[in-house]
C-alpha positions in Angstrom: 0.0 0.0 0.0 1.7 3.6 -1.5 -0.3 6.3 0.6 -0.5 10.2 -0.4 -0.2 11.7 3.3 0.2 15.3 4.2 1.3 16.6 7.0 0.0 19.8 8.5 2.4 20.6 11.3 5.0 23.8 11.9 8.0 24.5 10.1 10.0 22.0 9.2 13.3 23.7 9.6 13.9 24.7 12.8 12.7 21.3 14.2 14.7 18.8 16.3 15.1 15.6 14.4 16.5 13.3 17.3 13.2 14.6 19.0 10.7 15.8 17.0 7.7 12.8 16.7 6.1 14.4 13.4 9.7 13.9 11.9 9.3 10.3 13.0 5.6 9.7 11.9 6.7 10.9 8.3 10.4 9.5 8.6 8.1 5.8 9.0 5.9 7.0 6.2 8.3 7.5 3.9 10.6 4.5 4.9 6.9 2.6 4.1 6.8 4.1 0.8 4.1 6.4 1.3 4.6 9.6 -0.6 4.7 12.8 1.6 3.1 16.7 1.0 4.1 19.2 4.0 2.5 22.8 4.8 2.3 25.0 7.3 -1.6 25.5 9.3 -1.1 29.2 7.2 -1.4 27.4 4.1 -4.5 25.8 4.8 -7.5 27.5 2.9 -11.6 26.7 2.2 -11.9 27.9 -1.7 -15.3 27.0 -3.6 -15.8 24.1 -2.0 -12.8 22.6 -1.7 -10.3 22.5 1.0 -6.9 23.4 -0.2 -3.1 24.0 1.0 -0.2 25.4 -0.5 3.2 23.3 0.3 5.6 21.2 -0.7 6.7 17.4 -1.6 8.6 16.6 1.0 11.8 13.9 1.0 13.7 13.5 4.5 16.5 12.4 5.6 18.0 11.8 9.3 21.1 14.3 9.0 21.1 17.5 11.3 21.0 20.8 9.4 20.0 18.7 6.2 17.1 16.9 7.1 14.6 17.5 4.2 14.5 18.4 0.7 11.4 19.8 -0.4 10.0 19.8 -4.2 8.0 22.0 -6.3 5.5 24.2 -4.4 2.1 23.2 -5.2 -1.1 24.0 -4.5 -3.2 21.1 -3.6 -6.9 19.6 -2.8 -6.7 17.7 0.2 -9.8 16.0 -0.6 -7.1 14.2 -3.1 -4.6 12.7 -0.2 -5.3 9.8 2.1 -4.1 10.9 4.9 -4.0 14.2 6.3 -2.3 14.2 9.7 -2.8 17.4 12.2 0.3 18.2 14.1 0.7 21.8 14.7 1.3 22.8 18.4 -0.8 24.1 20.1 -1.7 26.9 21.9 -5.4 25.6 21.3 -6.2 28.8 20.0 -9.2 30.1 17.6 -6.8 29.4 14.6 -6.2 26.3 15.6 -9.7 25.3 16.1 -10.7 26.8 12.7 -8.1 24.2 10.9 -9.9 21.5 12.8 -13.3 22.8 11.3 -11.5 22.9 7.6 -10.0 19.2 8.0 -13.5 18.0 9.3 -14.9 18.9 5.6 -12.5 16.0 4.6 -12.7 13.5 7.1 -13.5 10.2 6.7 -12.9 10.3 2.8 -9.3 11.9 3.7 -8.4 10.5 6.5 -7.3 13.0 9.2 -5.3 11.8 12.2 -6.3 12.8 14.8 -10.1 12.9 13.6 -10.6 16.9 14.0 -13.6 16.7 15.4 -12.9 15.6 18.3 -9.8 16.9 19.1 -11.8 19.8 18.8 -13.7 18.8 21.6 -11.7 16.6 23.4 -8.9 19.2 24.3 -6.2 17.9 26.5 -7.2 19.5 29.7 -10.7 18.4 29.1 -11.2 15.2 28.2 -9.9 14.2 31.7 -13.3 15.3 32.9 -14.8 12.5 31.7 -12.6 10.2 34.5 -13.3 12.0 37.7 -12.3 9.0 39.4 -9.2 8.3 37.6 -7.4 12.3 38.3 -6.1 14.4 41.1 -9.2 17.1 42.4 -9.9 19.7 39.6 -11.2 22.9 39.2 -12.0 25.0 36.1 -13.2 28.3 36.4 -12.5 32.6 35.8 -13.8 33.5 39.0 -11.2 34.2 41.4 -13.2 33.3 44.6 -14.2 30.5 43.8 -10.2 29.6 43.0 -9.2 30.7 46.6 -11.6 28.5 48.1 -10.4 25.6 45.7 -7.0 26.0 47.1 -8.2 26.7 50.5 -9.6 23.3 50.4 -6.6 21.6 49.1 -3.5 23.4 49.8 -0.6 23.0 47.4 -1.9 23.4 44.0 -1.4 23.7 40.4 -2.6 26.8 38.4 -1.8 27.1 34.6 -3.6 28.0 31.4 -6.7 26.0 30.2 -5.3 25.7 26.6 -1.6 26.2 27.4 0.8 23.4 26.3 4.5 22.4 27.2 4.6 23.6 30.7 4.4 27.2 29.8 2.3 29.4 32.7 2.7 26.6 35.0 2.3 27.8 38.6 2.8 25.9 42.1 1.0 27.7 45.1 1.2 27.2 48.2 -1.2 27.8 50.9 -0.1 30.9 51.9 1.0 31.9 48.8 0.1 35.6 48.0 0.2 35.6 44.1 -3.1 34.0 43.4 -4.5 37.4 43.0 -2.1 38.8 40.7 -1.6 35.8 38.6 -5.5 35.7 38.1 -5.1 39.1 36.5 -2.0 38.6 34.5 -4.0 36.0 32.7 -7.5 37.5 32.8 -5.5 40.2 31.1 -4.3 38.0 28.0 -7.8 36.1 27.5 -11.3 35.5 28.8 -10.7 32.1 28.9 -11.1 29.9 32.5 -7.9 28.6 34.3 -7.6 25.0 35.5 -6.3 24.3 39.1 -5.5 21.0 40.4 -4.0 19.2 43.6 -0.7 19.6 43.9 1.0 15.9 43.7 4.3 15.6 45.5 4.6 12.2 43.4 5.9 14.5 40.4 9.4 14.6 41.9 9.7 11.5 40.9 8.5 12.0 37.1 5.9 12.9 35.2 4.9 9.2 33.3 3.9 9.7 29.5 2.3 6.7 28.3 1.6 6.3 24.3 -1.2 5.1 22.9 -1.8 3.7 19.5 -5.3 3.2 18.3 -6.4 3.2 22.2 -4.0 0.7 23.3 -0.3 1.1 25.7 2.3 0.7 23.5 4.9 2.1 26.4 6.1 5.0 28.3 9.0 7.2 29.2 9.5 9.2 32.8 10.1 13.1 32.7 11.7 14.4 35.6 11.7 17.8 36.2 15.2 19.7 36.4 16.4 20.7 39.9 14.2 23.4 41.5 11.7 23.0 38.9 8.0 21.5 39.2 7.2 21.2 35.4 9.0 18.0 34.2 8.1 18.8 30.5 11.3 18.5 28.4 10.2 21.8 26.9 11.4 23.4 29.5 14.2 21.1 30.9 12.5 17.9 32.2 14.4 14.8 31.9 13.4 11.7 29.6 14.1 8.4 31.6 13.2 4.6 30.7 10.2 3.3 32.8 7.9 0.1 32.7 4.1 0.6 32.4 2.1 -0.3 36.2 -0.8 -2.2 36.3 -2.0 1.3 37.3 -1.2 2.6 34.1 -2.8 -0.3 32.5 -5.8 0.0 34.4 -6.1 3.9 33.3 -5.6 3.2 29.3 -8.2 0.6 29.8 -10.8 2.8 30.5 -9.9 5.7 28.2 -8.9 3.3 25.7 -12.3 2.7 24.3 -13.5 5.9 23.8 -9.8 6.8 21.9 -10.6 4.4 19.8 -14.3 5.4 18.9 -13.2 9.0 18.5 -10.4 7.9 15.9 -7.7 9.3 17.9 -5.2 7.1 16.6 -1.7 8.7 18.3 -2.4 9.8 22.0 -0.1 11.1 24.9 -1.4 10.7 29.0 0.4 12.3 31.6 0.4 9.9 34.8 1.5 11.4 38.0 1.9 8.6 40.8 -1.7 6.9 40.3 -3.0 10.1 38.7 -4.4 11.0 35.5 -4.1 14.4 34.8 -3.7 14.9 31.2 -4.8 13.5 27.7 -3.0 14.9 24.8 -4.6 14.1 21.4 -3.7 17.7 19.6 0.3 17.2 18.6 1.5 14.6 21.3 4.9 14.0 21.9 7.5 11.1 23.2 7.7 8.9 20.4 11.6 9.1 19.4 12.2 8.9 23.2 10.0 5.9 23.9 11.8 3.8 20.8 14.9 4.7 21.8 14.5 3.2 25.5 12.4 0.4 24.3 14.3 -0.2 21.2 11.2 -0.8 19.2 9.7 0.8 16.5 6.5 1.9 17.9 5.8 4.6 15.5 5.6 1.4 13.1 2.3 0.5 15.0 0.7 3.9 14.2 1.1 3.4 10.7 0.3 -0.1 10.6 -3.3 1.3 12.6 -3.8 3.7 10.3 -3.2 1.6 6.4 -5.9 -0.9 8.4 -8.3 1.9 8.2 -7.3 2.9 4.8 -7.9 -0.5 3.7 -10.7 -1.4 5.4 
């Protein structure tokens, strides 16, 4: 099977290619002998009907500073590809949420990984809600008293933004801590959208466990430990990437949210485990894949594609 797959993601050229997991997914594309098409989310355009994106053919290679060759630019109808994959980073932003509404006018003909529709309701920080039982005490809300009694009642907390992604505006407070207030306006000041506040869990000095999932099902995980004096252990910001073995916690977790990955057609997924604690589900540009194969040594992005040419052919 010789798929057209596109890739709507950020630029290529800056990009880490000993980390980067969109390198990988098309690096295992085109080592399948699927052809590849790359643009930008800029490039993506509605035009009589038909969704369109100006970009590029795209050939890779694994050598730093020349890691991709890219062909003619061309203007295509994505209608025409198989598969479209979305993997621009967030913030989960208005822009972003229009490109899911674009891709939707494709999907299932084209098939878009993740399915757009639901990431575009299933954002990271709130697809968790679903599995009360499963995560750390949560709040979501703009109204400032109602946060101080939410940390009142639990002490240590996380604050951070609702639609934020790799650690950034990631606050600890403590009890007594004084700059609730003035953080509430600093972001009420940037948007009008709700903040999300959680229980602090001491467990995260230990790591903050991302477990893949492919097609709703464990495939492994890695530990991120945050950096010395830090309480984000995203590797955006200086968390380290260490080899760890699934729990039968973990297990127990995927098994209830691996269902309803599945039904959604959110084929490549990310959950951040703290201790016994679910507290993320990352379906909009997940990460970890180049890590995880390198501990593991196996080639897991191989079982994404194999998911998705199933669907293709079925």
């Amino acid at each position: 099977m010789s798929l057209n797959v596109a890739f709507q993601m950020d630029p290529i050229g800056p990009i880490n290619i000993d980390a980067d997991s969109t390198f990988r997914i098309a690096e295992e594309a085109q080592a399948r002998g699927h052809r590849l098409f790359y643009y930008t989310p800029d490039k993506l355009s509605y035009h009589a009907g038909r969704v369109m994106a100006r970009g590029w053919p795209l050939t890779l290679r694994r050598e730093r500073g020349n890691h991709f060759t890219l062909g003619e630019e061309a203007e295509v109808d994505l209608s025409t590809m198989d598969v479209v994959w979305l993997r621009q980073d967030p913030p989960f932003d208005m822009s972003y949420i229009t490109t899911t509404h674009l891709l939707d006018m494709i999907h299932p003909g084209t098939l878009v990984v993740n399915d757009p529709f639901w990431v575009r309701n299933y954002p990271e920080k709130l697809l968790v809600l679903k599995f009360p039982d499963l995560t750390p005490p949560t709040m979501i809300a703009r109204d400032l008293q109602a946060l101080r009694e939410f940390r009142k009642e639990h002490g240590e907390v996380i604050l951070k933004p609702l639609y934020g992604n790799g650690g950034a505006g990631v606050f600890k407070l403590g009890h007594s801590d004084s700059n609730l207030a003035s953080l509430h306006e600093l972001f009420s000041g940037i948007n009008r959208e709700p903040l999300i506040m959680q229980k602090f869990l001491p467990a995260v000095s230990k790591g903050d466990k991302r477990v893949i999932l492919v097609d709703g099902e464990p495939v492994g995980a890695i530990n991120r430990v945050p950096a010395e004096g830090e309480t984000r252990s995203n590797m955006h910001v200086g968390g380290r990437p260490e080899k760890v073995a699934l729990t039968d916690r973990d297990r127990e977790i995927c098994e209830r949210i691996g269902p309803l990955l599945r039904e959604k057609g959110q084929v490549f997924v990310g959950i951040d485990v703290i201790g016994d604690w679910l507290t993320e589900i990352n379906v909009t540009s997940p990460t970890g894949l180049q890590e995880l194969e390198r501990f593991d040594g196996t080639n897991v992005t191989a079982k994404i594609w194999e998911a998705i040419e199933a669907r293709r052919a079925g």
